[in-house]
C-alpha positions as CSV (number, residue, x, y, z in Angstrom):
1,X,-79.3,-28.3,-6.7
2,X,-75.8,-27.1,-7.3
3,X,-74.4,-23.9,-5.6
4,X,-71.1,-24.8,-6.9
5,X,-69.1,-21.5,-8.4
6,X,-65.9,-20.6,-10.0
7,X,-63.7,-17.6,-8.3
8,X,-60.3,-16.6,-9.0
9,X,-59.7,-19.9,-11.0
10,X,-61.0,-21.2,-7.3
11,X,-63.8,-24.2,-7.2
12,X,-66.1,-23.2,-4.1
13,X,-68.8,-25.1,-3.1
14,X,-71.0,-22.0,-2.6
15,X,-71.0,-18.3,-3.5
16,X,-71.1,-17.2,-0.4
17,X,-67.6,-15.9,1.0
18,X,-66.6,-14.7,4.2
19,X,-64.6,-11.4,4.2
20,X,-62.0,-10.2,6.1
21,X,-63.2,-9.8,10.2
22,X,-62.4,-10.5,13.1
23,X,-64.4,-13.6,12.7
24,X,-61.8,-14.8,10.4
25,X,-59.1,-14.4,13.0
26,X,-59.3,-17.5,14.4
27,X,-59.4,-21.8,13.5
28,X,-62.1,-22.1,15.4
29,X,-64.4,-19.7,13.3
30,X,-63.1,-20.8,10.6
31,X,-64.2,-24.4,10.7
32,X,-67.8,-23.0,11.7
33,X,-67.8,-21.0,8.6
34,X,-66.9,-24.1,6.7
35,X,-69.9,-26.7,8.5
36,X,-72.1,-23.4,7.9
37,X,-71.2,-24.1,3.8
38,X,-69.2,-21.2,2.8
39,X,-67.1,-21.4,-0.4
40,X,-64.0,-19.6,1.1
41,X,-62.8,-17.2,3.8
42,X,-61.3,-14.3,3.2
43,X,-58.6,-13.8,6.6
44,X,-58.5,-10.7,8.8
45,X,-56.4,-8.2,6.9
46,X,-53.1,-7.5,7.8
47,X,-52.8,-3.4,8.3
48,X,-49.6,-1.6,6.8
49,X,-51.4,1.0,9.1
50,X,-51.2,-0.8,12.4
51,X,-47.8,-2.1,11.9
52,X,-47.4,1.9,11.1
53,X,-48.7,3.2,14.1
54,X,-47.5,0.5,16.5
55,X,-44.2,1.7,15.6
56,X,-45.2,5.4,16.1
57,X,-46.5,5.3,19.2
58,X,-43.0,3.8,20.3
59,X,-41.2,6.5,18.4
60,X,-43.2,9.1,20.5
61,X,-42.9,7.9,23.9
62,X,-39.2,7.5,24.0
63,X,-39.1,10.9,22.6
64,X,-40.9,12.2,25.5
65,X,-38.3,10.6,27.7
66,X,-35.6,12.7,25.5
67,X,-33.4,10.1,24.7
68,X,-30.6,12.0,22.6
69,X,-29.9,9.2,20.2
70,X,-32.5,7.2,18.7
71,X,-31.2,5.1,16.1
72,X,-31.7,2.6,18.2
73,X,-35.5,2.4,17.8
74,X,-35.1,1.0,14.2
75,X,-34.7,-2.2,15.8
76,X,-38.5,-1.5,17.1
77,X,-39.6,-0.8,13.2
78,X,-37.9,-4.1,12.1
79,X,-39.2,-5.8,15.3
80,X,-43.1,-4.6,14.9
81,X,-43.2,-5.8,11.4
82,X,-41.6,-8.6,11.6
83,X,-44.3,-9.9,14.4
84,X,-46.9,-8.9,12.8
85,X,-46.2,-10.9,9.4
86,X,-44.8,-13.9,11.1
87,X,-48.4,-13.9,12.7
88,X,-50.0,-13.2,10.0
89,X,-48.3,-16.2,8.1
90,X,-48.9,-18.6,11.1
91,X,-52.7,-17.6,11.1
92,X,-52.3,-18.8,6.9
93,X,-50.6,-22.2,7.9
94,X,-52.6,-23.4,10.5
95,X,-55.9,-22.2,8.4
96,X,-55.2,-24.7,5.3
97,X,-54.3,-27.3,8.1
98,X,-58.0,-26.6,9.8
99,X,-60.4,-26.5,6.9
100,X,-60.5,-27.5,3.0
101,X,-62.3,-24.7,1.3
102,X,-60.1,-21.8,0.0
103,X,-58.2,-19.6,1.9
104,X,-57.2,-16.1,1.1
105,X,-55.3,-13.9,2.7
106,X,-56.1,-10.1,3.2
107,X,-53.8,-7.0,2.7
108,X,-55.0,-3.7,3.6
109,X,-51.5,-1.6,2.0
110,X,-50.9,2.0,1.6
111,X,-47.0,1.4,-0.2
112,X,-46.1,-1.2,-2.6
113,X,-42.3,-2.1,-1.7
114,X,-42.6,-3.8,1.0
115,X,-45.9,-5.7,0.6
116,X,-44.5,-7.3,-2.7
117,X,-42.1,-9.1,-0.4
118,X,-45.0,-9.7,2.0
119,X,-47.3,-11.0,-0.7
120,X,-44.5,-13.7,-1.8
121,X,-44.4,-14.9,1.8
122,X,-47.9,-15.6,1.9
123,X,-47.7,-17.8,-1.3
124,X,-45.4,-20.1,0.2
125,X,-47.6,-20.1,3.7
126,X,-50.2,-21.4,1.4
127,X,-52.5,-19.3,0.6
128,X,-55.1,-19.8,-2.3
129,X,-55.4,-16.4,-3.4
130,X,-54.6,-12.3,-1.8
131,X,-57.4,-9.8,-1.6
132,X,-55.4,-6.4,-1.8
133,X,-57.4,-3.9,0.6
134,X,-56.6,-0.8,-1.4
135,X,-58.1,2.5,-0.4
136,X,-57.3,5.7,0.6
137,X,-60.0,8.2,0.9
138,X,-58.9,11.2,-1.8
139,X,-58.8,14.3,0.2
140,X,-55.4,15.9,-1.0
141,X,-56.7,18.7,-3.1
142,X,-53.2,18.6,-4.8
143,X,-53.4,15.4,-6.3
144,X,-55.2,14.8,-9.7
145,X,-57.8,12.3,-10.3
146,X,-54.9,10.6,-12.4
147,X,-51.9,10.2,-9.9
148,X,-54.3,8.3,-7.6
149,X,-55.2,6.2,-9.9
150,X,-51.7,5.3,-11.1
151,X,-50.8,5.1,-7.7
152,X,-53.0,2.2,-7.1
153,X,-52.2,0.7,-10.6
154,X,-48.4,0.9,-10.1
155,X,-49.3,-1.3,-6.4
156,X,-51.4,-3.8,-7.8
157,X,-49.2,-4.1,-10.8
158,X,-45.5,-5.2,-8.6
159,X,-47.8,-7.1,-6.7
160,X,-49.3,-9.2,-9.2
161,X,-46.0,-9.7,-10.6
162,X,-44.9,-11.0,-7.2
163,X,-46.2,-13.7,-7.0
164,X,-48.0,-16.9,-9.3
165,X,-51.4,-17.0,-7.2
166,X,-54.5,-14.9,-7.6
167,X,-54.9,-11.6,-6.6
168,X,-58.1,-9.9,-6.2
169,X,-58.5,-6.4,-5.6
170,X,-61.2,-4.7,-2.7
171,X,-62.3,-1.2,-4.5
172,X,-64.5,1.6,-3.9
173,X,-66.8,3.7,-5.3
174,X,-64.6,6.7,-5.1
175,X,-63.2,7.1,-8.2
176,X,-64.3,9.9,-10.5
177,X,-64.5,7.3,-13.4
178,X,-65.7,4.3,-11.8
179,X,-66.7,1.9,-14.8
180,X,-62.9,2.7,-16.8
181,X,-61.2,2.5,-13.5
182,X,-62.3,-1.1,-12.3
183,X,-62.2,-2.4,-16.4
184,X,-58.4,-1.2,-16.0
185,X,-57.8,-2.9,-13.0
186,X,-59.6,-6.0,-14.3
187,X,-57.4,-6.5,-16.7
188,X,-54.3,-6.8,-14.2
189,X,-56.0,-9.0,-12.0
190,X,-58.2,-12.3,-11.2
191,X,-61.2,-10.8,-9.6
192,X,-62.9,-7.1,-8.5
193,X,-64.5,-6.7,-5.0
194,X,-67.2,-4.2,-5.1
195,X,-67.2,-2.5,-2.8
196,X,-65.2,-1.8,0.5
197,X,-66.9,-1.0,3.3
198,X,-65.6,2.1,5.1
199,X,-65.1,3.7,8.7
200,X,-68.0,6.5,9.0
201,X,-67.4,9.2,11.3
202,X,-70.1,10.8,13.7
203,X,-69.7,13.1,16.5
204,X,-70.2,13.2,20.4
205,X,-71.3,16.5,20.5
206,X,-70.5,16.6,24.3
207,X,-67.1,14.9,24.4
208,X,-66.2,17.0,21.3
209,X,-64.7,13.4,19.8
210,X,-65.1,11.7,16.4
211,X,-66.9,8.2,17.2
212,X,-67.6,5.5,14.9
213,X,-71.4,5.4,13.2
214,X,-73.3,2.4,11.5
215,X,-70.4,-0.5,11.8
216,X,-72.5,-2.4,10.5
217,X,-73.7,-2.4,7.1
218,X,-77.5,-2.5,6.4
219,X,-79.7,-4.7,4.1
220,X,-80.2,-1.4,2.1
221,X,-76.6,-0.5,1.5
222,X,-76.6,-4.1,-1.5
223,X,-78.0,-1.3,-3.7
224,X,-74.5,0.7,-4.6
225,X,-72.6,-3.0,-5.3
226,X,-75.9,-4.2,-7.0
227,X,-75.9,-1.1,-9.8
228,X,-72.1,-1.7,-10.2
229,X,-72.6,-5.3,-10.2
230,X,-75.2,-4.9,-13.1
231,X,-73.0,-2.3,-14.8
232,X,-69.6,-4.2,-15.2
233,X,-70.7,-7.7,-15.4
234,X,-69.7,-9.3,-19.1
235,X,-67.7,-6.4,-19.8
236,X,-64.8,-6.9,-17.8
237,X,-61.9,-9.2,-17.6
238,X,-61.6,-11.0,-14.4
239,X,-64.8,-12.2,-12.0
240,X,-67.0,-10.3,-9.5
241,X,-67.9,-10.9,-6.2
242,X,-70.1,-8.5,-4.3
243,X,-69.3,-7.0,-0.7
244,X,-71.7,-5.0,1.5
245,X,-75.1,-5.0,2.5
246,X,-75.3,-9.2,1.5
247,X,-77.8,-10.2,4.6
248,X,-79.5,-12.7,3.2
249,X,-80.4,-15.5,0.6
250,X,-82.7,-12.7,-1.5
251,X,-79.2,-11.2,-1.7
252,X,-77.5,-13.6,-3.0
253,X,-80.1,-14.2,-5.5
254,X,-79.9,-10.7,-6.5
255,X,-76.1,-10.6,-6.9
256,X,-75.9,-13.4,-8.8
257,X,-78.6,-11.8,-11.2
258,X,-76.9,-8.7,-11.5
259,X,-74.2,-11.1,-12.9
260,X,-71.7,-11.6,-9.7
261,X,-69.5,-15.0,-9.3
262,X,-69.9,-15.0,-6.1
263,X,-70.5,-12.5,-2.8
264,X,-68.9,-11.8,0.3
265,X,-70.7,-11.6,3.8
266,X,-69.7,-10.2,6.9
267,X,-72.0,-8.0,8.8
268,X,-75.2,-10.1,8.7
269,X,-72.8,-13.3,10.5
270,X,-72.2,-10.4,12.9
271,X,-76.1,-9.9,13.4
272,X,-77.3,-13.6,13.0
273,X,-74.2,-15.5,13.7
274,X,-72.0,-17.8,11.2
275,X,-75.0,-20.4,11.4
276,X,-77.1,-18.3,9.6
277,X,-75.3,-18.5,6.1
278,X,-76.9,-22.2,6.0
279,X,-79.8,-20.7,6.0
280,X,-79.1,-17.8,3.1
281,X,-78.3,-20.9,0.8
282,X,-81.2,-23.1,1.7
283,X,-83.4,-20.0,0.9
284,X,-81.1,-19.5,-2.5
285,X,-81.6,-23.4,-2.9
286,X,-85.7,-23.1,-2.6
287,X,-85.9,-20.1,-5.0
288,X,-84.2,-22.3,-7.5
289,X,-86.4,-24.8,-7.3
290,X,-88.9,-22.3,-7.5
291,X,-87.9,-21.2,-10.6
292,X,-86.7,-24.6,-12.3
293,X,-83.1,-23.3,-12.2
294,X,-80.4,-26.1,-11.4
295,X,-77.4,-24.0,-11.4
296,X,-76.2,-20.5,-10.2
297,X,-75.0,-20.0,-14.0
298,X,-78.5,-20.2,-15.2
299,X,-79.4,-17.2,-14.0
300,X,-76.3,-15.4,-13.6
301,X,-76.4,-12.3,-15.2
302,X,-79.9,-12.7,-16.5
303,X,-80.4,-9.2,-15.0
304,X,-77.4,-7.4,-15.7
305,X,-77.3,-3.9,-17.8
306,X,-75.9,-6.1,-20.5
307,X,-78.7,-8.1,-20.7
308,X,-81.5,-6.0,-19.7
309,X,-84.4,-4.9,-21.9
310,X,-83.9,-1.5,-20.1
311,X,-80.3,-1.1,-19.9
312,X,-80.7,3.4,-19.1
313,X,-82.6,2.2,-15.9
314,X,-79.6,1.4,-14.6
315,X,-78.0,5.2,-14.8
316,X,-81.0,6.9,-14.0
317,X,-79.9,8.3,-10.7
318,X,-82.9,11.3,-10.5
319,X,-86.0,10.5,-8.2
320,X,-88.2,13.0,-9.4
321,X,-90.0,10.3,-11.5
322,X,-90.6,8.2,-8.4
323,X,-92.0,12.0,-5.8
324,X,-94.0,12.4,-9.7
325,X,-95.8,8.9,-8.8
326,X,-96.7,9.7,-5.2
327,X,-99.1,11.9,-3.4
328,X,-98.7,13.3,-0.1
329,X,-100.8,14.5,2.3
330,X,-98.8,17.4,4.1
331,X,-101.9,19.0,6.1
């Protein structure tokens, strides 16, 4: 049985990918993940944010001691990220020396100046590939559904020209034009990740404090990337992997149908440890035999919208049909 696949001109043993974590942070993960039979690992992103706010929080408490000049504290700006990326780059080294599948390094960017020089130095640390990380969520009311997306186009654009490996770029669902927006950026890059998962918000309604909700992603949540998956597969130019909501081998079997190259797992390792993605491939492996397929590319796609006797299914988004179909008993 062959679970070999093709990703971002990458060979990989298996489709299943781990993404950016903290469980990509360190060798020693990263050689279970390999034993376990993952194709590649995605590395735990490096934050323009946290390099950001590292800085700030500097900036503010010498402030507070009122220090009258504090020109000074550009020293700290050029210190912070230059820590931070020689890190980062030492994490990529020492990664290629621990394990042979694919390594790709992770970039969660807001600008697109510096990280062009960032992603050059993580070619020659020897990276196999970047994932840009690109999101932010679109809550300025003065900006038009246009300017946000050239801003992310112009990014991925100077980075991509940066530098000779493959990029892949982590999307969301935001986007008021979903399907034209990942077929543009599709044609700039090697691969689409669909979709990010995001920081959800809940409240202490005693403390009066925003605190994080469902870290974790759910076996339920594989139906947004599975729709999209189904949607853009064969009609885009560069591969597909699927992120969130990936828990299990039925998973990958569905991804693959929808017409994915490969998927990306993260919170279900979290839940079941990195053992258990032997286990999602033996389960992928029995299926196959199952079904006398002998390959991942004869089935891939097989349910897409493309190839689907029933391809409006796939946009019906109404569940009145499916309450029409049931009976309750209120009383």
């Amino acid at each position: 049985m062959d679970l070999s696949v093709s990703y971002l001109g990458l060979k990989l043993k298996s489709p299943v990918v781990v993404g950016s974590s903290s469980l990509t942070a360190s060798v020693r993960n990263l050689k279970k993940i390999e034993a376990s039979g993952a194709g590649a690992v995605v590395l735990k992103s490096i934050f323009e944010e946290e390099i950001y706010n590292e800085y700030s929080s500097i900036l503010e408490k010498e402030k507070k001691e009122e220090t009258p000049d504090y020109g000074y504290l550009d020293y700290y700006d050029y210190k912070i990220k230059d820590d931070n990326v020689k890190k980062y780059l030492e994490l990529i080294k020492t990664a290629k020396e621990a394990v042979n599948i694919p390594v790709i390094a992770s970039c969660n960017c807001v600008s697109s100046w510096e990280w062009c020089f960032f992603a050059k130095k993580i070619e020659e640390a020897g990276a196999d590939a970047i994932e840009l990380n690109m999101f932010a969520l679109p809550s300025d009311f003065t900006k038009t559904c246009t300017e946000i997306e050239d801003s992310y186009l112009k990014r991925i654009e100077s980075i991509k020209k940066a530098v000779k490996i493959p990029v892949s770029v982590k999307l969301s669902y935001y986007f008021a034009d979903l399907a034209a927006f990942v077929k543009k950026v599709s044609g700039m890059v090697d691969g689409v990740v669909l979709f990010n998962r995001f920081f959800h918000p809940d409240f202490d309604i005693d403390k009066f404090e925003v605190v994080p909700s469902n870290v974790l992603s759910q076996s339920s949540d594989l139906a947004i990337s599975l729709r999209w998956m189904s949607i853009m597969a064969g009609r885009i130019d560069s591969d597909l992997i699927a992120s969130t909501g990936v828990h299990d081998g039925a998973s990958v079997i569905k991804e693959i149908l929808a017409g994915a190259n490969a998927v990306q797992v993260v919170s279900s390792l979290y839940k079941n440890g990195i053992e258990s993605i032997a286990t999602m491939l033996e389960d992928v492996k029995a299926w196959m035999e199952k079904h006398g397929f002998t390959t991942l590319d004869d089935f891939r796609g097989k349910m897409s919208q493309e190839n689907s006797p029933n391809p409006a299914e796939y946009e019906r988004v109404q569940f009145m049909r499916y309450f029409e179909s049931k009976k309750y008993d209120l009383d």
